[in-house]
Backbone bond lengths (Angstrom), bond angles and torsions (degrees), N, CA, C in turn:
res aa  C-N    CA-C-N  psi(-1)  N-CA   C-N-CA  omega(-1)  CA-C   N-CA-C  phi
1 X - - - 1.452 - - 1.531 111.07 -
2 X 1.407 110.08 -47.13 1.723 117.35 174.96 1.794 109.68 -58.84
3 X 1.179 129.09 7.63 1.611 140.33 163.98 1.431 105.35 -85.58
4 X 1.497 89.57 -64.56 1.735 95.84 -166.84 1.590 111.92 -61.23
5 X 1.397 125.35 -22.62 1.224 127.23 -178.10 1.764 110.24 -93.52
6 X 1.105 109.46 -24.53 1.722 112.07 150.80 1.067 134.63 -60.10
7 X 1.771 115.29 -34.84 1.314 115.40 -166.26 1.757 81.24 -98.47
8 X 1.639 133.63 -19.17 1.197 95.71 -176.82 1.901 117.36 -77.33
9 X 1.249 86.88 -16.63 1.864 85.19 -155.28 1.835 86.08 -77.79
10 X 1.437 124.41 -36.23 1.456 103.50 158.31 1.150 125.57 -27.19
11 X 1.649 101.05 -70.64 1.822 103.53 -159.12 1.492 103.76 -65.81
12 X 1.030 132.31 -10.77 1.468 150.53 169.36 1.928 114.26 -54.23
13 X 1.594 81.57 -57.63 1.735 79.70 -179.32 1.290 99.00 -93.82
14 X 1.381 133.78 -23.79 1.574 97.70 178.49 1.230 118.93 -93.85
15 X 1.658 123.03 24.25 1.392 120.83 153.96 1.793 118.27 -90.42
16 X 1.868 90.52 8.09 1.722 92.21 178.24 1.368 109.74 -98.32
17 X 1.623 114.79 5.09 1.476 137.00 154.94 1.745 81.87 97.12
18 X 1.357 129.32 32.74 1.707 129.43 -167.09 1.913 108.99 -92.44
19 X 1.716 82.17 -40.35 1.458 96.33 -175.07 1.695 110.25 119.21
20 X 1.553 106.37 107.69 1.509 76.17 177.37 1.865 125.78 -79.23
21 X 0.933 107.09 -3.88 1.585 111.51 -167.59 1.813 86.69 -64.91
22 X 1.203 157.97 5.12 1.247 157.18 175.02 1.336 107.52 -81.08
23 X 1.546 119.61 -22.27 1.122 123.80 -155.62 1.848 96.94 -130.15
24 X 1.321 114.53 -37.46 1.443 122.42 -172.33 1.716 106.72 -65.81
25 X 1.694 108.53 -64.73 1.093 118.13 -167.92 1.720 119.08 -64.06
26 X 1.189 110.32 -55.64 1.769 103.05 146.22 1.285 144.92 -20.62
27 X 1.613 90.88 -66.24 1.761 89.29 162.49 1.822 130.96 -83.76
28 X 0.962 110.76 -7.79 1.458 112.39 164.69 1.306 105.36 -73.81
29 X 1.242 119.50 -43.95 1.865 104.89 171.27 1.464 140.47 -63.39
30 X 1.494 92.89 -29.51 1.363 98.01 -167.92 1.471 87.65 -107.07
31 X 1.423 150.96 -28.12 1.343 120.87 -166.94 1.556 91.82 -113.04
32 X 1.427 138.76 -24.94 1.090 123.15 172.41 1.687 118.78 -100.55
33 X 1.003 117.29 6.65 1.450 129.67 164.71 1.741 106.71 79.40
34 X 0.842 108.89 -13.98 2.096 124.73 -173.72 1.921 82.01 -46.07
35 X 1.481 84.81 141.03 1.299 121.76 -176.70 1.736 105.65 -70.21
36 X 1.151 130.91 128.83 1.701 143.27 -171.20 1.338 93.77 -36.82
37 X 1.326 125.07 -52.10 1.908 123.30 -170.39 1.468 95.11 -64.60
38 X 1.081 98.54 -70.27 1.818 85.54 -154.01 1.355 106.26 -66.13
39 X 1.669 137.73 -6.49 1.332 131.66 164.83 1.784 108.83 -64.15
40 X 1.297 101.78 -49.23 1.361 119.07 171.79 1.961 108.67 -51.98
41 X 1.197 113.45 -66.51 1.742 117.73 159.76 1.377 110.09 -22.91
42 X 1.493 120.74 -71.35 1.399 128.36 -163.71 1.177 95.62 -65.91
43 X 1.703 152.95 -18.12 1.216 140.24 -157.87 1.770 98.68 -99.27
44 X 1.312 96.63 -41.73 1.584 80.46 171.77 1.276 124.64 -75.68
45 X 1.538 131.97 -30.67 1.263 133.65 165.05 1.082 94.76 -26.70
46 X 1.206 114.18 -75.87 2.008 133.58 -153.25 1.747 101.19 -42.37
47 X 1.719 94.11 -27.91 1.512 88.72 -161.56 1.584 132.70 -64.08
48 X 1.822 86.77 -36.10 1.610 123.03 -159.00 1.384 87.56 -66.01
49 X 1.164 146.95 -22.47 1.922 130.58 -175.96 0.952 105.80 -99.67
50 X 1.826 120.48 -36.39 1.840 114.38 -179.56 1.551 91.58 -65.66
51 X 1.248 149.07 -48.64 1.306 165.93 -134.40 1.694 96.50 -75.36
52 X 1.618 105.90 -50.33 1.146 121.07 -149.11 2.032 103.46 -86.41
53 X 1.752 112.73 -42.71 1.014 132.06 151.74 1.763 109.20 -24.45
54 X 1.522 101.04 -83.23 1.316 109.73 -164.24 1.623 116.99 -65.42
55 X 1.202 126.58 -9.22 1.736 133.18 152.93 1.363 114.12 -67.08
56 X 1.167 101.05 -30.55 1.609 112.86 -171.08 2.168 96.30 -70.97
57 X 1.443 102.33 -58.59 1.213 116.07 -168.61 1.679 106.35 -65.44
58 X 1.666 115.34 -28.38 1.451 103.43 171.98 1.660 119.33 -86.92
59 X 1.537 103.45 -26.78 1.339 96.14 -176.74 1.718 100.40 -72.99
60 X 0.831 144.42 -19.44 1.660 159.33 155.97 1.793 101.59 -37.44
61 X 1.220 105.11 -60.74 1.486 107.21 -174.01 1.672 102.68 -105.37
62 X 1.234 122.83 33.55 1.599 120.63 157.96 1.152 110.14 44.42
63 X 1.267 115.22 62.33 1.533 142.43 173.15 1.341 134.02 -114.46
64 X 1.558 106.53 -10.66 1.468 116.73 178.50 1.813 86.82 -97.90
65 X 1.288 79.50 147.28 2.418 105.19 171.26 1.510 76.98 -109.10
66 X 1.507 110.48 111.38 1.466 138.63 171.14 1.626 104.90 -58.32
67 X 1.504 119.78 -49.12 1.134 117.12 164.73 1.865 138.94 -63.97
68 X 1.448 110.65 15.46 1.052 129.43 177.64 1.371 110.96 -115.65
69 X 1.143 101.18 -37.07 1.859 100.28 -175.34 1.346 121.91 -48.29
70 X 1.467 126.09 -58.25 2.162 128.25 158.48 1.859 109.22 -17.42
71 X 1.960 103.41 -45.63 1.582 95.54 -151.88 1.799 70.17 -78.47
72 X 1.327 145.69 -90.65 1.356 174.02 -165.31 1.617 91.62 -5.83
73 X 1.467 114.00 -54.27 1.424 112.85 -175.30 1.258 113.16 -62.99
74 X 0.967 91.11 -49.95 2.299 104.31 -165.98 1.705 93.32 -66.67
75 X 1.116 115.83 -22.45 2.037 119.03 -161.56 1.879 81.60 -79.32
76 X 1.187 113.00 -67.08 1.470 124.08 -163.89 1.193 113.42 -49.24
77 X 1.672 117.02 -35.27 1.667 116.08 -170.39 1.507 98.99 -85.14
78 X 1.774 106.41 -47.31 1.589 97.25 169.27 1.578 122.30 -45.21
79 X 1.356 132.74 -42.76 1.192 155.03 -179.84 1.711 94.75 -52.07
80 X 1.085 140.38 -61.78 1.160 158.83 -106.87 1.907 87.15 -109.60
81 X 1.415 99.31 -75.90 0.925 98.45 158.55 1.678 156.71 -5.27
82 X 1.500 83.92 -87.57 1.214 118.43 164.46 1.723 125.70 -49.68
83 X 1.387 108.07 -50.35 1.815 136.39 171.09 1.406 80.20 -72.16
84 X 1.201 162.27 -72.84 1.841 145.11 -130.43 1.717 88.32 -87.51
85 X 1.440 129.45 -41.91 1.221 110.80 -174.28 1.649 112.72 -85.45
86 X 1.095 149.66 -38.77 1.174 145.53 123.32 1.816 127.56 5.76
87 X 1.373 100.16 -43.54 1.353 108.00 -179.95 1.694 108.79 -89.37
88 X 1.275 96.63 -47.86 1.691 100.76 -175.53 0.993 113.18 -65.01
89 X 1.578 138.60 -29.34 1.646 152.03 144.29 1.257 115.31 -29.96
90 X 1.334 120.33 -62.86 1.846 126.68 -149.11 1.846 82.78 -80.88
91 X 1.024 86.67 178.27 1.814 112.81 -178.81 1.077 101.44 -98.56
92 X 1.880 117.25 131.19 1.316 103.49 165.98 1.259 144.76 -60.10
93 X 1.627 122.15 -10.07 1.617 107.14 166.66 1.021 101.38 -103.90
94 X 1.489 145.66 22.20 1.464 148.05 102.19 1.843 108.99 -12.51
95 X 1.125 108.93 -102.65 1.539 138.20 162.50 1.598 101.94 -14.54
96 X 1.426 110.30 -55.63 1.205 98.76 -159.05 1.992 112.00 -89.88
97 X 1.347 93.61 -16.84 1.464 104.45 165.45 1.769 116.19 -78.62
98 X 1.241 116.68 -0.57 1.676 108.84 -169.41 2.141 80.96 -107.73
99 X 1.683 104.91 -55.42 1.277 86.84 -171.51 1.998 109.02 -55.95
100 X 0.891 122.64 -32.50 1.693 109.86 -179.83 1.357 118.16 -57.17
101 X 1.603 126.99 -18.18 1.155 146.04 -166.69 1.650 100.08 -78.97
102 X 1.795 85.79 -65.97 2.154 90.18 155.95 1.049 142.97 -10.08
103 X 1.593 80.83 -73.85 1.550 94.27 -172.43 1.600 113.73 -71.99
104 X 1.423 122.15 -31.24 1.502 144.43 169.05 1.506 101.92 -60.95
105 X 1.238 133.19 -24.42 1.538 135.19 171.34 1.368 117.22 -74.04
106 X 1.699 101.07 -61.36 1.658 92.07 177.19 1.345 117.80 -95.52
107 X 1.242 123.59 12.12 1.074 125.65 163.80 1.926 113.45 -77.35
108 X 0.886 115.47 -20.70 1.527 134.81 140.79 1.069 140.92 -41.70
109 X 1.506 118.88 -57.36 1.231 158.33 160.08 1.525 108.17 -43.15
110 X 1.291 125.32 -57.40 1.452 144.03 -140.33 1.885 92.68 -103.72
111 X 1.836 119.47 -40.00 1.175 122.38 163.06 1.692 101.28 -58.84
112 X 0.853 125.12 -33.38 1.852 108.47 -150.18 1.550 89.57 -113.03
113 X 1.153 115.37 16.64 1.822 110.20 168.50 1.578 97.80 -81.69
114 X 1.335 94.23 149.26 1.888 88.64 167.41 1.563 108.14 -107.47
């Protein structure tokens, strides 16, 4: 039951456009004990269909600049990359002290928007 109520209050905030990994990666640590990587793992899984949805919903409403997408793709897989080896390297209370910093950043960010 403690899944199903994770994955809802996720899919919850990242339909508030917030992000759910704010809500996913947290609680897999602290109430299911899962190690920072593979909480971090499961967040991108989670991502690739919300990810996949919301391309769907902009290319729908003619929102992608067609001429950006080549640099955006190749940036993201490099990105992708790059962030999975980075993560699997650092130590998890390494990892888990930079993502709290994150979340303490744009959680900042999101107050001081007007």
């Amino acid at each position: 039951m403690i899944l199903f109520i994770i994955g809802l209050l996720s899919g919850l905030i990242s339909g508030m456009g917030i992000g759910g990994g704010t809500v996913l990666i947290p609680a897999l640590t602290i109430f299911l004990n899962f190690g920072q990587q593979i909480a971090q793992n499961i967040n991108l899984l989670y991502f690739i269909p919300t990810a996949l949805a919301a391309l769907v919903i902009h290319v729908k409403n003619k929102r992608i600049k067609k001429e950006l997408i080549t640099f955006l793709i190749a940036g993201g897989i490099i990105g992708a990359f790059a962030g999975s080896y980075i993560a699997v390297s650092l130590d998890a209370v390494i990892l888990r002290k930079l993502f709290g910093f994150f979340l303490l950043f744009m959680g900042i960010s999101e107050v001081r928007k007007k």
